[in-house]
C-alpha positions as CSV (number, residue, x, y, z in Angstrom):
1,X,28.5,17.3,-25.0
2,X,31.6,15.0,-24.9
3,X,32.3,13.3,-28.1
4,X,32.4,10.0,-26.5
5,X,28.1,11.1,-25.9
6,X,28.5,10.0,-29.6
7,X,30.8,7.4,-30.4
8,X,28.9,5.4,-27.1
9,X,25.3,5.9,-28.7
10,X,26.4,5.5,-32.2
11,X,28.6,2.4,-31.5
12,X,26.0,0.6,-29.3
13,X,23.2,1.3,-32.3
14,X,25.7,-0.7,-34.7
15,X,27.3,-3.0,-32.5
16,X,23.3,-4.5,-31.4
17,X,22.1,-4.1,-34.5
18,X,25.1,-6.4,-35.7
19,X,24.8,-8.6,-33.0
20,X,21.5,-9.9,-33.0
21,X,22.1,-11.8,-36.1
22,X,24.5,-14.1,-34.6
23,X,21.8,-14.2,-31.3
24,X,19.0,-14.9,-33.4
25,X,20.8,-18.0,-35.3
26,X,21.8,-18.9,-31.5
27,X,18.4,-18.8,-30.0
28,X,17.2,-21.3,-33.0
29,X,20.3,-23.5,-32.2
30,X,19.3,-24.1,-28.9
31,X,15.7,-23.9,-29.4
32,X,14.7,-21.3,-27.8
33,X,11.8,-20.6,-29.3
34,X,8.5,-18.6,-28.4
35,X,5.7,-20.9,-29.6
36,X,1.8,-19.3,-30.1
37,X,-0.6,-20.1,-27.5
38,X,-3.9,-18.2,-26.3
39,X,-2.5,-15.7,-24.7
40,X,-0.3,-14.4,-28.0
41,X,-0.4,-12.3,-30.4
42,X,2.2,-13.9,-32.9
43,X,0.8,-16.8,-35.0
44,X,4.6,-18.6,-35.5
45,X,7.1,-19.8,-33.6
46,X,10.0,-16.9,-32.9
47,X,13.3,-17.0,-32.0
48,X,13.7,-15.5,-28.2
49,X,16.7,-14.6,-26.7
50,X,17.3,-11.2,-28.0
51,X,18.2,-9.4,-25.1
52,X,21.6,-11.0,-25.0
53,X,22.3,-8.6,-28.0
54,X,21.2,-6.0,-25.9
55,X,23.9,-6.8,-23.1
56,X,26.5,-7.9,-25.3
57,X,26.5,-4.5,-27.0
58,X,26.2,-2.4,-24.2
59,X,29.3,-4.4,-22.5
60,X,31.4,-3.8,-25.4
61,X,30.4,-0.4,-25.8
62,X,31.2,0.7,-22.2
63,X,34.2,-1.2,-21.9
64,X,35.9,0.0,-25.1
65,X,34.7,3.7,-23.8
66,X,36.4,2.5,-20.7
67,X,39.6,1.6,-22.1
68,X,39.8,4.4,-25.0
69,X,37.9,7.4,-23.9
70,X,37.9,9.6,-20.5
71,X,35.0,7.7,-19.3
72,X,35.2,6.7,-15.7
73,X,34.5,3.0,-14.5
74,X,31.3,3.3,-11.6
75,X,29.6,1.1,-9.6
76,X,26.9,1.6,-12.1
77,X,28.5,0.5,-15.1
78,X,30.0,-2.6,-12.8
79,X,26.5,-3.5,-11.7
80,X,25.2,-4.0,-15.3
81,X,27.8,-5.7,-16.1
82,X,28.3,-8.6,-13.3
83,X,24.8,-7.7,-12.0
84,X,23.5,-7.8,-15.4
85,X,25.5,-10.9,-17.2
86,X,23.8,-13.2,-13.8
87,X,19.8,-11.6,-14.7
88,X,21.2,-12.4,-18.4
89,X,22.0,-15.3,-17.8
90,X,18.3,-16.2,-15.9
91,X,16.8,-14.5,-18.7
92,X,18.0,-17.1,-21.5
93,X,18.2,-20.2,-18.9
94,X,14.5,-19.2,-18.7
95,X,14.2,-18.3,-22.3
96,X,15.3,-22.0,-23.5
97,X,13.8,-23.7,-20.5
98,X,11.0,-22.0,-18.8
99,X,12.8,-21.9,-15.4
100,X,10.2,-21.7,-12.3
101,X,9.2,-18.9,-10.6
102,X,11.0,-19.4,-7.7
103,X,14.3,-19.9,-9.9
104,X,14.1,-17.1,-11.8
105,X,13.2,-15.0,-8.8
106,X,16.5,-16.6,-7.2
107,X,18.5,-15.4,-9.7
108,X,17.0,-12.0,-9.5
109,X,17.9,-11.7,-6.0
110,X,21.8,-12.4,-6.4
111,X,22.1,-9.6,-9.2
112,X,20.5,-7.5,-6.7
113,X,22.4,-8.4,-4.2
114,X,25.4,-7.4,-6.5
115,X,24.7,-4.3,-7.2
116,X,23.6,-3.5,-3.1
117,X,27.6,-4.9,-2.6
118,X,28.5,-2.6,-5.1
119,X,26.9,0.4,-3.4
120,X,23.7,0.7,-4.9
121,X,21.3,0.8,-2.4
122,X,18.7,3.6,-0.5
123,X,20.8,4.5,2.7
124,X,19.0,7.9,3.4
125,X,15.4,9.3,3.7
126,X,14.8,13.0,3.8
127,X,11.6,13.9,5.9
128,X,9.3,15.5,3.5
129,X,9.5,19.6,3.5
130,X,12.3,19.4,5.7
131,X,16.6,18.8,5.0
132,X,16.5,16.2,7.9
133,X,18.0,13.1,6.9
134,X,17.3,9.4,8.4
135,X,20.1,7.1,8.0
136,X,17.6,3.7,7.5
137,X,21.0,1.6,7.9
138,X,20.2,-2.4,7.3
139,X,16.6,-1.3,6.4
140,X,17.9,-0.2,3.2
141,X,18.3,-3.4,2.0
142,X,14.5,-5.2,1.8
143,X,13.8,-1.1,-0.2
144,X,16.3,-1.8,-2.3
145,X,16.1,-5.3,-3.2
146,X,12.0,-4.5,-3.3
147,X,12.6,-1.9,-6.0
148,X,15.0,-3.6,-8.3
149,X,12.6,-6.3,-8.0
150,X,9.3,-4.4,-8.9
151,X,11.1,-2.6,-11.7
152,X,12.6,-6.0,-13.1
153,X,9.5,-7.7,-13.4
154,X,7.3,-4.8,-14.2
155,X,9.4,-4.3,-18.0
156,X,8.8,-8.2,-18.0
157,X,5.0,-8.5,-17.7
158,X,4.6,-5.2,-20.6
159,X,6.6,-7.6,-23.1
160,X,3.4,-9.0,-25.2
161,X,4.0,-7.0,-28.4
162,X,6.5,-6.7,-31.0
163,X,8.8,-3.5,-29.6
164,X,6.4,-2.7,-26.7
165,X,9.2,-3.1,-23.7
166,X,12.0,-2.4,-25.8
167,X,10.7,1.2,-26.7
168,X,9.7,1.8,-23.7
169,X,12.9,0.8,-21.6
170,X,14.2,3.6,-24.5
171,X,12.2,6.0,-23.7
172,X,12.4,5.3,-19.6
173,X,16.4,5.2,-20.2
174,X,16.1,8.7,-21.9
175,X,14.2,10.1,-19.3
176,X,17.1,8.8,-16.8
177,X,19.6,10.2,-19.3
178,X,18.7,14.1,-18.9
179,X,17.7,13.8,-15.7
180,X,21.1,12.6,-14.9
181,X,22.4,15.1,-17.2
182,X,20.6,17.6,-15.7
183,X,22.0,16.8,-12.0
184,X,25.3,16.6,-13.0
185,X,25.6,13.0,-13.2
186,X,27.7,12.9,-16.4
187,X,28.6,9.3,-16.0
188,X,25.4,7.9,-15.1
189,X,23.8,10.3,-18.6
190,X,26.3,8.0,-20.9
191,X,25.5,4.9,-19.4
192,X,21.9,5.6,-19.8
193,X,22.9,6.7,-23.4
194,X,24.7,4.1,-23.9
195,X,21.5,1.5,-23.1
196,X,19.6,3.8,-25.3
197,X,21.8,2.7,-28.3
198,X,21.5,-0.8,-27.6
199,X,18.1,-0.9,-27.5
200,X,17.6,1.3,-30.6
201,X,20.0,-1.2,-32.5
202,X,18.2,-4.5,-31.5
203,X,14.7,-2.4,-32.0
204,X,15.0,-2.7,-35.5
205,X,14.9,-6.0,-35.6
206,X,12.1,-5.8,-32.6
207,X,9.7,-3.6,-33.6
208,X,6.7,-5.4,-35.5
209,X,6.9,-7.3,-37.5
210,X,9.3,-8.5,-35.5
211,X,12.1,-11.0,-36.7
212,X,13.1,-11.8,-33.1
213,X,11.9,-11.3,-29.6
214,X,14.3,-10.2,-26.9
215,X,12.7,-12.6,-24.4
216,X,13.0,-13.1,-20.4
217,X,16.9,-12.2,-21.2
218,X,16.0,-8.8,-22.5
219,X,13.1,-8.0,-20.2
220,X,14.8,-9.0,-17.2
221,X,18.3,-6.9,-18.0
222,X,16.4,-4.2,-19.2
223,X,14.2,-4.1,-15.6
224,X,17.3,-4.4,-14.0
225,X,19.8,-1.7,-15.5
226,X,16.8,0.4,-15.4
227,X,16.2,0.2,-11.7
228,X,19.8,-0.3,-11.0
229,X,20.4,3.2,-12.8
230,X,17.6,5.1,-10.6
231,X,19.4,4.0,-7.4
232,X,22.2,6.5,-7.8
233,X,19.6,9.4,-7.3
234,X,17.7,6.8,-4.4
235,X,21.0,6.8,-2.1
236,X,19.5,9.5,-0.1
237,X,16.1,9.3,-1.1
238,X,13.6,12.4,-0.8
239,X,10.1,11.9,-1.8
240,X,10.9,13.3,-5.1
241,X,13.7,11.0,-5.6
242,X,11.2,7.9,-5.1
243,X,8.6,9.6,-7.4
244,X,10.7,10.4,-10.5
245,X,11.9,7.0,-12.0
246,X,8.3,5.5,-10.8
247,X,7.0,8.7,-13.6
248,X,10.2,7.9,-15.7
249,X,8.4,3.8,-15.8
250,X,5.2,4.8,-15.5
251,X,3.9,2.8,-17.7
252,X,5.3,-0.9,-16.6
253,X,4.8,0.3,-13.2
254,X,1.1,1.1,-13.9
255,X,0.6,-2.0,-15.9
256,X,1.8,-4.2,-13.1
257,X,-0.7,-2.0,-10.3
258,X,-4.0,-2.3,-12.1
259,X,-2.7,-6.2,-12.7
260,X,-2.4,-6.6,-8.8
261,X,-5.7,-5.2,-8.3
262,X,-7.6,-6.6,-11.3
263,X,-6.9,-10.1,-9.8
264,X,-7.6,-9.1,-6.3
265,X,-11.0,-7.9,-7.3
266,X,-11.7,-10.8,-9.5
267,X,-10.2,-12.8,-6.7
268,X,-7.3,-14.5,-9.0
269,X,-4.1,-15.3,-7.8
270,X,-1.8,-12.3,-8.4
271,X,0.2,-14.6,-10.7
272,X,-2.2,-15.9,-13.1
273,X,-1.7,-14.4,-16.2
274,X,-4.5,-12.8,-18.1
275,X,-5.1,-10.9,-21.3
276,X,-6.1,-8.0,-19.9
277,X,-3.1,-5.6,-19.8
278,X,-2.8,-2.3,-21.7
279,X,-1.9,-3.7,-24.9
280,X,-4.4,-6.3,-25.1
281,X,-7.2,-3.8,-23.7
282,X,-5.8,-1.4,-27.0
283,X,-6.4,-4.1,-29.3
284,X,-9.6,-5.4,-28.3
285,X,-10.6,-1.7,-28.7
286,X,-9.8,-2.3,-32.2
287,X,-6.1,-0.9,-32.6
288,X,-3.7,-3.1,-35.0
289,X,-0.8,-4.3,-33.3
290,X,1.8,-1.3,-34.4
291,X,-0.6,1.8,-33.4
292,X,-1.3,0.2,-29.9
293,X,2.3,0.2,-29.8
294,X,2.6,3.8,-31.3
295,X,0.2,4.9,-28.2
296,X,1.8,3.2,-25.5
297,X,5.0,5.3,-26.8
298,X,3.4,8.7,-26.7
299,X,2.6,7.4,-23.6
300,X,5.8,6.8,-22.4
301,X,7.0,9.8,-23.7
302,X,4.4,12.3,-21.4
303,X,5.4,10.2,-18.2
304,X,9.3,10.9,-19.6
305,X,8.9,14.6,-19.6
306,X,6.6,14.9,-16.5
307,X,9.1,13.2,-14.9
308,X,11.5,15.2,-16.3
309,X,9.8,18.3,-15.1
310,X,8.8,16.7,-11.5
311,X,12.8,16.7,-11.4
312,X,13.3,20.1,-11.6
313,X,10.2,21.2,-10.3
314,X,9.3,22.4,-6.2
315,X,8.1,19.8,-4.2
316,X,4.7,21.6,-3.8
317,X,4.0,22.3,-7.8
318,X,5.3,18.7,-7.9
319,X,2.7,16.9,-5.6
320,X,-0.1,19.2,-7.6
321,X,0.8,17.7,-10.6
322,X,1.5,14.6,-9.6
323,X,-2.5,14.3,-8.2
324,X,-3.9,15.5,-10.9
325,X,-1.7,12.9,-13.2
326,X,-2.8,10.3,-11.2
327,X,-6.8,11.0,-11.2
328,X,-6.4,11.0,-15.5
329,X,-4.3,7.7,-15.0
330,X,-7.3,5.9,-13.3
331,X,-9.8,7.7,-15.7
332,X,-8.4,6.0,-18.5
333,X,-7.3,3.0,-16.8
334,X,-11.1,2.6,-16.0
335,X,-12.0,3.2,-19.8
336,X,-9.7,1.1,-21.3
337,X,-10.7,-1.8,-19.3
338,X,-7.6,-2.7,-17.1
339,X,-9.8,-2.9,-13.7
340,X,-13.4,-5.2,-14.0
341,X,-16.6,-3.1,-15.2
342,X,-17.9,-3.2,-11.6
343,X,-15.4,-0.9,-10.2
344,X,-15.1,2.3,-12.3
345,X,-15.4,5.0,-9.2
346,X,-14.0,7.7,-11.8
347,X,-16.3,7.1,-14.5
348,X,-19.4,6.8,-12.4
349,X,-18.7,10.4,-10.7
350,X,-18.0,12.1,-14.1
351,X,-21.1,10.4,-15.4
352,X,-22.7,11.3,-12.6
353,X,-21.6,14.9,-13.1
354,X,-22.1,14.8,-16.5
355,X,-25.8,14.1,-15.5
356,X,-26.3,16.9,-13.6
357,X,-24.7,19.6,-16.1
358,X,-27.0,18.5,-18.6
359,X,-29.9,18.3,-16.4
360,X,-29.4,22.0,-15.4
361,X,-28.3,23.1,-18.3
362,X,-31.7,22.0,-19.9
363,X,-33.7,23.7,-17.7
């Protein structure tokens, strides 16, 4: 490994960890603060804005590798940059003011649309079990700016708990780190790395109980550079190539899915928010705040190395797994609570078979 691998991680640890000091004595200068209400968890008003440590470090990190080392300016590091400093920018707007939905979604579109102008967009689909490759052309663009949006917001609707989206943008951003590594993608690896560090830094300060929250401006960057990153591997998208970062978030993505649904089938609006996502269902099954935490990170962790292995795997052993990973998914999802008690379909066929073993068996 390249001993800028080092100085990038190590740096971006120190310089975030450093930063958010300053950050957290901002945020209370400008007031903004996250105030308790019935649908969290903290019993005190906290500083938000955290994520700007996040970004700040990585900026500096990059661009001093830039400058100083043999790493090579890409599209990628420019898109979390300009891309990233306009969702920042929503983020704390958002964080001091509560910006609409409409306005933050605004300003989620033009960092989008930055990182689609600089290159980062799906422009290919290979036919499954084939090498034939459509060029999709302009249809590229409404997949694109469909997945950076999904991705942003999923990392925003996981943040309820002290560390929850921060360690599990880590562990997503490692996932993307070796699988880049592992492709060749030597660049994209440090800049993952890189992201890595500066969410480790400003984790410490995070993780419960925390001393700061990183906020709208953390969630939203985070989304972004996380989805932005994936796109490099999405330019000539196979069905693998779709799958992999939707393992490597499985667990925002998830989140978000059984939201969706949970509303349709209690016929809510999709945006209504609720207390009925993975960490709230782990603490009303009587988990303290940190070990719900701790589980969604093992969590995170499998759905890092599956998709690790999905990446390096044949498309056929892929799709087995990748079925079988999805029926335990909803199994627990039904268990757990994230769907209504009236529609558990997994649970009712495994009682059901459990019924039926034991019926034969005592005979």
């Amino acid at each position: 490994m390249q001993t800028y691998f080092i100085y990038g991680f190590v740096g971006a640890i120190i310089l975030s960890f450093l930063l958010t000091y300053p950050v957290r004595w901002f945020a209370f200068l400008v007031k903004a603060v996250d105030k308790p209400n019935a649908r969290k968890v903290h019993v005190k008003p906290m500083p938000r804005m955290g994520g700007l440590a996040i970004y700040l470090a990585f900026c500096l990190t990059y661009g001093l590798a830039v400058i100083f080392t043999d790493v090579v300016a890409t599209n990628v590091g420019y898109t979390m940059i300009f891309g990233g400093g306009v969702i920042v920018l929503t983020g704390m707007l958002d964080d001091r003011f509560e910006l609409s939905a409409r306005n933050k979604l605004i300003g989620q579109i033009i960092a989008a649309c930055i990182a689609m102008y600089l290159g980062l967009r799906v422009e290919f689909i290979t036919i499954p079990f084939t090498d034939h490759m459509i060029n999709i052309g302009y249809w590229g663009i409404p997949i694109t700016l469909l997945w950076i949006l999904g991705v942003t917001n999923a990392i925003n609707l996981i943040d309820g708990l002290d560390g929850l989206a921060s360690g599990v943008s880590a562990i997503a951003a490692f996932a993307t780190c070796a699988i880049s590594f592992l492709l060749g993608n030597i660049m994209t690896a440090f800049i993952a790395l890189v992201l890595i560090g500066s969410i480790l830094g400003f984790l410490k300060h995070n993780f419960h109980p925390a001393k700061i929250f990183m906020g709208d401006t953390g969630a939203l960057f985070l989304g972004f550079a996380l989805s932005t990153i994936s796109l490099l591997d999405l330019k000539q998208a196979t069905l693998l190539s779709f799958i992999v970062p939707i393992f490597i978030l499985g667990i925002p993505i998830a989140d978000t899915f059984y939201a969706i649904i949970r509303r349709k089938l209690n016929h809510q609006p999709i945006s209504i928010a609720d207390k009925n996502h993975l960490h709230h269902r782990l603490l009303s099954l009587g988990l303290t705040h940190r070990n719900a935490v701790l589980i969604i990170y093992l969590i995170s962790f499998i759905f890092a190395c599956l998709a690790i292995f999905l990446s390096q795997s044949a498309l056929w052993l892929s799709l087995s797994t990748i079925i079988i990973i999805l029926f335990v998914i909803e199994a627990l999802a039904e268990y757990v609570g994230l769907l209504n008690s009236k529609h558990q379909p997994i649970l009712t066929i495994l009682s059901k078979l459990t019924r039926m073993f034991t019926t034969k068996s005592s005979k």
